[in-house]
SEKE-214221 format. One record per residue (C-alpha): z, y, x. Coordinates in steps of 0.05 Angstrom, whole numbers, padded with zeros to 5 digits, always signed. Example, Ala and Ser with C-alpha at 12.3 -4.5 7.8 and 13.67 -1.06 7.14 Angstrom:
2
+00156-00090+00246 +00143-00021+00273 
This chain:
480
+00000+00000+00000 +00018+00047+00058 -00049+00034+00091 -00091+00044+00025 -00045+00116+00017 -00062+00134+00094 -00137+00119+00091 -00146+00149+00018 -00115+00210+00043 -00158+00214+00111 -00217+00213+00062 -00203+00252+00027 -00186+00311+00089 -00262+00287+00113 -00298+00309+00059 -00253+00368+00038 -00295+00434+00033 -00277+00507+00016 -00301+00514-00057 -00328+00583-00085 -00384+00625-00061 -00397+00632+00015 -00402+00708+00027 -00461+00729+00059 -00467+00805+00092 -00520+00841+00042 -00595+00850+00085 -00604+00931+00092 -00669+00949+00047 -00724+00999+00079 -00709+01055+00031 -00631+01050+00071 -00658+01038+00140 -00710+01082+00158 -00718+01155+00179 -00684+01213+00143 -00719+01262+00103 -00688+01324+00133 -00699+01298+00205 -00762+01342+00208 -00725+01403+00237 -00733+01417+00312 -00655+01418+00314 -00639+01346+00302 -00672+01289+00340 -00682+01219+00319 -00645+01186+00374 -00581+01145+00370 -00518+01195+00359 -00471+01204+00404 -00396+01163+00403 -00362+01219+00425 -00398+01275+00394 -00359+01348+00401 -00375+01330+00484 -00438+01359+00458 -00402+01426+00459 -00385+01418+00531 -00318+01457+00514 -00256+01424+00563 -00206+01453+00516 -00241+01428+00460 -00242+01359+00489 -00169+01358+00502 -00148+01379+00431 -00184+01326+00407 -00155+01275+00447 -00082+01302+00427 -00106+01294+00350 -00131+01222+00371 -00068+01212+00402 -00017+01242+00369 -00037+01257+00286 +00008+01238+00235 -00055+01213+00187 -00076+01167+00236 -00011+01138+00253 -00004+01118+00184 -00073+01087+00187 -00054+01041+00244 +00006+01028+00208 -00032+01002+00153 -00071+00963+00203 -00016+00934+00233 +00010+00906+00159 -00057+00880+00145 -00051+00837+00217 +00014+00813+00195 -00012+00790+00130 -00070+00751+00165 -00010+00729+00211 +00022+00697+00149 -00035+00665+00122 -00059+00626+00189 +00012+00601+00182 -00010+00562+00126 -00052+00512+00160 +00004+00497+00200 +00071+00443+00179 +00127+00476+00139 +00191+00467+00176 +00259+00473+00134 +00325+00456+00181 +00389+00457+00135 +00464+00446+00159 +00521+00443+00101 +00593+00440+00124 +00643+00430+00069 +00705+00400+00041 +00721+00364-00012 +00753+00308-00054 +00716+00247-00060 +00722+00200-00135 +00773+00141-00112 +00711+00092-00115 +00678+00123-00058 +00738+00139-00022 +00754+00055-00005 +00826+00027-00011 +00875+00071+00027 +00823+00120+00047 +00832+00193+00046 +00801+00225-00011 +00798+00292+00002 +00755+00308+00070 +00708+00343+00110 +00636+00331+00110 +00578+00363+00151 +00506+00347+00130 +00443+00360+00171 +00376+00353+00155 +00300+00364+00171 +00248+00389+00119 +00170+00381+00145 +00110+00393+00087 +00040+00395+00102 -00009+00417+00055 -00076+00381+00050 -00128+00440+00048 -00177+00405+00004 -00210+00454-00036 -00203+00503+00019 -00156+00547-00010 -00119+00567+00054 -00183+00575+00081 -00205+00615+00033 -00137+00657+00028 -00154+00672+00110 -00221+00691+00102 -00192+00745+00053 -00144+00768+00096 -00197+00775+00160 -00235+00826+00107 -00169+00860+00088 -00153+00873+00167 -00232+00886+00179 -00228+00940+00122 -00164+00963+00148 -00186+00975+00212 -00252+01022+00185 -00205+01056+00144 -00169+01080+00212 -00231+01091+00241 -00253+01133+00175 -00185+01171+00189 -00203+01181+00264 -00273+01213+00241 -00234+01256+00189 -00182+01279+00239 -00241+01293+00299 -00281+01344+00244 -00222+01379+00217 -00191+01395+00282 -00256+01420+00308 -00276+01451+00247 -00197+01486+00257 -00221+01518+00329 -00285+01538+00308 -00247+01572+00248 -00209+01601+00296 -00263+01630+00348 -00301+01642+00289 -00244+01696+00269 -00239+01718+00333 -00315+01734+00338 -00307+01770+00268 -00238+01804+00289 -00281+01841+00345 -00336+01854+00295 -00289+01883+00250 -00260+01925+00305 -00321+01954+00330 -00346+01976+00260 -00288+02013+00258 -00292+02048+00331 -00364+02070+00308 -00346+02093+00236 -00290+02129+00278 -00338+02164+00321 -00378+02181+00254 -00313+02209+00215 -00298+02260+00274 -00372+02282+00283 -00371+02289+00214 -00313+02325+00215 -00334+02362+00263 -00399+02384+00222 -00348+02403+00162 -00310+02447+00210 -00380+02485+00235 -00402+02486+00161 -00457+02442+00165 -00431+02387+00117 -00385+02391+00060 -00318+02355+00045 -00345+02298+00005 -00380+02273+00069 -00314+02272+00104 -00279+02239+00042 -00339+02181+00047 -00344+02168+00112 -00261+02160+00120 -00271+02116+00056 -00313+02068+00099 -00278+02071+00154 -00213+02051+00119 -00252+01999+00077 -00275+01963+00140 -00210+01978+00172 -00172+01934+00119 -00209+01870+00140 -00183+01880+00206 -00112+01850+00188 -00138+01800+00132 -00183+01761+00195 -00128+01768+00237 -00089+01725+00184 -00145+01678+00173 -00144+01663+00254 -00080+01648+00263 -00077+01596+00196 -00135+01566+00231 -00088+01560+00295 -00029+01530+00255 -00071+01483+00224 -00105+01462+00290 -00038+01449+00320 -00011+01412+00254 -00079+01369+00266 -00069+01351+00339 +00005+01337+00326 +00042+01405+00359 +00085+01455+00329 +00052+01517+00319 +00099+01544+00378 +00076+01487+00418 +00004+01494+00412 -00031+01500+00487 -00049+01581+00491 -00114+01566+00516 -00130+01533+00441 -00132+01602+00423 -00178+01639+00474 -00243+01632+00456 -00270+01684+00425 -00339+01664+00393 -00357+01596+00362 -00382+01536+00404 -00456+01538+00402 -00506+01471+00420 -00559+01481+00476 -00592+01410+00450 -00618+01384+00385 -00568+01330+00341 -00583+01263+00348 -00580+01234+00278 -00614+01163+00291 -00639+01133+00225 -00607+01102+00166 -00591+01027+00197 -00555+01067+00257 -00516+01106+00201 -00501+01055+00156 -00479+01008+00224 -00435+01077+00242 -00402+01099+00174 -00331+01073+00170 -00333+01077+00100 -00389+01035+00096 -00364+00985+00138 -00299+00977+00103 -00327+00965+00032 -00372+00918+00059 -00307+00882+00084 -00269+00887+00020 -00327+00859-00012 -00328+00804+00034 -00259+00789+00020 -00265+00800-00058 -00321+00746-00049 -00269+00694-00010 -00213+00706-00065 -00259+00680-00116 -00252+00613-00077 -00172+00618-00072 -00176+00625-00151 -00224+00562-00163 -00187+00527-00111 -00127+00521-00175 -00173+00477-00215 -00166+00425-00162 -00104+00379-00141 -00058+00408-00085 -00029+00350-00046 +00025+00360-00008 +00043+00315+00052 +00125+00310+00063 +00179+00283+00100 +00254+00298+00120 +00302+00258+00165 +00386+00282+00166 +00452+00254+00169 +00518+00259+00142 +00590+00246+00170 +00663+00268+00171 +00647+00313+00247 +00580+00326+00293 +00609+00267+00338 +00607+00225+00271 +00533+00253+00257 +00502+00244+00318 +00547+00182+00336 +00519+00131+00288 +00544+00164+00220 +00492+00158+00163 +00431+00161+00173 +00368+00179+00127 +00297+00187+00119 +00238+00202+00069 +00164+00201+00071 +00121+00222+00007 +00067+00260-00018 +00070+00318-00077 +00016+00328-00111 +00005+00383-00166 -00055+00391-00215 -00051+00441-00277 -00093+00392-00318 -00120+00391-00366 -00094+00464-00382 -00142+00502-00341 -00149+00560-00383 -00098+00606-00336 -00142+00583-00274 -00205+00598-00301 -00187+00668-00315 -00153+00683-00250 -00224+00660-00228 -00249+00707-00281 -00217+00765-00251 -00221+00747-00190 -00309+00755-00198 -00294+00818-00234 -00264+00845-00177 -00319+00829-00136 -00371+00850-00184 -00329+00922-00181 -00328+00908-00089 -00404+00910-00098 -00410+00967-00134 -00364+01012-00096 -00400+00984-00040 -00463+01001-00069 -00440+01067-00087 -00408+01084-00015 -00477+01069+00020 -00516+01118-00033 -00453+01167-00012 -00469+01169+00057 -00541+01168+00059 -00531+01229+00011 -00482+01269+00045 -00524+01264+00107 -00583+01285+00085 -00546+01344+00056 -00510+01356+00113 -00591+01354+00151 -00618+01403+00104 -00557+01453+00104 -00557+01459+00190 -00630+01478+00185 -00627+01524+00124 -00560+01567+00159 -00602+01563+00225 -00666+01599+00186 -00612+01644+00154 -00584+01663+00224 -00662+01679+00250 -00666+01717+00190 -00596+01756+00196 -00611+01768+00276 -00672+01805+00251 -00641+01849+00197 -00576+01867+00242 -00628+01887+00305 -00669+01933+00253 -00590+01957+00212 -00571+01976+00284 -00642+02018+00296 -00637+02050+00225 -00565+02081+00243 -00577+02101+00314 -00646+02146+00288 -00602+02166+00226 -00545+02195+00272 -00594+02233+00314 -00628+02256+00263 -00558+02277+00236 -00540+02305+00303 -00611+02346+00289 -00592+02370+00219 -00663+02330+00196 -00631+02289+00140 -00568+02293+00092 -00505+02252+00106 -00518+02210+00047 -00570+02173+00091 -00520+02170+00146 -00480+02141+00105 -00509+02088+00073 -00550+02071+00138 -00479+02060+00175 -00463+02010+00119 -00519+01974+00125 -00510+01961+00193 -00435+01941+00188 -00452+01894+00133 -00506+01861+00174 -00461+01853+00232 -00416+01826+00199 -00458+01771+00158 -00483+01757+00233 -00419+01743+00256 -00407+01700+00196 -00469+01659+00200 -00447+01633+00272 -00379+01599+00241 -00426+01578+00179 -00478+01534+00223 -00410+01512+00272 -00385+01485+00207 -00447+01452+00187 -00459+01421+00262 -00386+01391+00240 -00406+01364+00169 -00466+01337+00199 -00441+01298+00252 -00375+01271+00211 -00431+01257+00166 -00466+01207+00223 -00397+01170+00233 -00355+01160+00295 -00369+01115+00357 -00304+01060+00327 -00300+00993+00306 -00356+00937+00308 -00413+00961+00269 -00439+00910+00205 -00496+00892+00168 -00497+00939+00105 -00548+00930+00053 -00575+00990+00001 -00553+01003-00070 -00570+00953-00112 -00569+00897-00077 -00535+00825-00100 -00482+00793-00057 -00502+00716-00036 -00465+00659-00060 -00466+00684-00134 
């Protein structure tokens, strides 16, 4: 009988498989995978993108912020964390495969019925128990195989969600310093409107003093000044919440922050086109992508854990122990036992609660693919907006280079001509407001494209994590 039991069993373990679907990575289609539509521009290039893309910039201090926010950011601590929980669980579920050890020791006293006790023997006494618990379970239907395979996903996904983190952290904190030199650029804008509108509000004074212009050109031209004077201290204050937020971002104090963070004084500028690479290279890149294709891979394997319930779970078992009076009783010959079985458990013929853990457990992949689906048409999106966007602000900056250069012609001929008595102040005036404005929208256009260098290129992904096959919307995940 023993024999029949052993070779049954072994049988059994041969031919065991993993039952559900076998998950397949999605095949990329060629509306996914080829070129972009806004790679035309002369700025961008279709080359592979750099890992470590704000080197571009060829800024040191820039370089070492972002290592501190690499190294240091709260966000991504708590993204490693998460990692870290995700490795334990895949820790726990290897485990499985392995025997189940139990060891158990139970000291105690007590009184014993006087037909166990023998004639003349004491009743009431001490007894010590040990014993040895091993279980086995025979993976069969694969369901601890299954159960791993889901974990692997949930650890791979974890691990793109740091990396998704990493991306997030690298474009804010350089987005924060070129908000910050951006200010700083605009500050000294700011400032030198107001030095020339000075210089206009005393010659115009001046003019109202020899009786050559009346009082409501003095009253206009102070209003001006004081107008563009009162963005002065409003920049000021958007330049130093950029600095607090850069030193939040690369895990300082905003006393702590290096003062070096804070002394450049125009945004960093590209003397190269972006590399941008294609759609494969973006969808291989895009931590987002990568992760739902994990989750979707481990969606897929929990349908097998689930179908793995409509089949038996045997259970191989055995225990040795002993009991006695002391441990010189126990291990001296005292009682001895030992047990050898199987378990075996099989909800049968009630299925129904199987089959609709089964039944969710498809509907959650059905929902996997379609956030999958819909993360893929996200990125591809975002980057081509982010594409179209850099060129657009760089034809807006051509455009806004021209109209400052002809603003500042317009009020240098309108103050000689002033000087010359040739035309009223009213054209003074309005010709001095032209020209602040455009240096001013100048000034802004630099931090505009800087910001849109930054959307595209945390747009393109970072250079972490393997990269994986990703497949366009629409697709159908194998094995269904």
């Amino acid at each position: 009988m023993k024999n029949i039991l052993l070779a049954t069993i072994s049988a059994l373990t041969l031919s065991a498989c993993a039952v559900g679907p076998n998950y397949v990575a999605p095949v990329p289609t060629p509306g996914a995978v080829g070129g972009f539509a806004g790679a035309a521009s002369p700025a961008v290039v279709a080359t592979a993108p750099d890992d470590q893309w704000w080197k571009l910039y060829n800024d040191p201090v820039l370089d070492r912020l972002v290592g501190d926010a690499l190294a240091a950011n709260t966000d991504i601590r708590v993204a490693v964390a998460r990692l870290d929980a995700a490795r334990a669980s895949l820790k726990g579920a290897r485990n499985d495969l392995l025997p189940q050890t139990q060891l158990s020791a139970q000291p105690g006293y007590g009184r014993l019925p006087a037909l166990q006790s023998g004639t003349g023997g004491a009743r009431e006494t001490e007894q010590i128990a040990l014993g040895l618990d091993v279980s086995y379970e025979l993976d069969l239907a694969g369901r601890v195989r299954r159960n791993i395979e889901a974990a692997k996903g949930d650890v791979s996904a974890a691990a793109a969600d740091a990396d998704a983190v990493r991306v997030a952290i690298v474009a804010q904190t350089i987005r924060a310093y070129v908000d910050a030199a951006g200010a700083a650029e605009r500050l000294a804008v700011a400032r030198r409107i107001v030095d020339l509108l000075d210089k206009s509000v005393t010659l115009t004074g001046k003019r109202f003093d020899a009786g050559r212009a009346e009082k409501l050109d003095v009253i206009r031209i102070q209003t001006l000044r004081d107008q563009r004077a009162a963005l002065v201290p409003a920049i000021a204050a958007e330049r130093q919440a950029a600095l607090f937020r850069l030193a939040t971002l690369t895990g300082h104090t905003p006393r702590e922050l290096p003062a070096d963070a804070a002394s450049r004084a125009d945004p960093p500028r590209l003397d190269q086109p972006i590399p941008v690479g294609d759609g494969q290279t973006l969808l291989a890149r895009r931590p987002d992508v990568r992760a739902a294709e994990r989750r979707l891979a481990a969606a897929t394997a929990r349908i097998g854990v689930a179908t793995a319930d409509l089949y038996p779970r045997i259970t191989l078992g055995g225990s040795v122990g002993s009991t006695g009076t002391s441990f010189s009783d126990i291990f001296g010959g005292g009682p001895f036992r030992w047990l050898v079985g199987s378990l075996i458990n099989w909800s049968f013929p009630n299925t129904s609660a199987a089959r609709a853990r089964i039944a969710g457990a498809e509907a959650d992949s059905r929902g996997a693919l379609a956030s999958f689906d819909g993360t893929v048409l996200q990125a591809l999106e975002e980057t081509e907006t982010a594409l179209s966007t850099y060129a657009r602000e760089i034809d807006r900056r051509q455009a806004l280079v021209a109209a400052r250069d002809g603003a500042e012609r317009a009020a240098k001929i309108a103050r000689a001509r002033q000087r010359e008595g040739t035309i009223d102040f009213l054209a003074v005036l309005d010709t001095e407001r032209t020209f602040a404005d455009a240096d001013a929208d100048l000034a802004s256009a630099d931090v505009r494209i800087a910001d849109a260098q930054v959307d595209l290129f945390r747009s393109l992904g970072g250079g972490w994590g393997a990269p994986v096959v990703a497949k366009a919307a629409g697709g159908e995940r194998a094995g269904r």
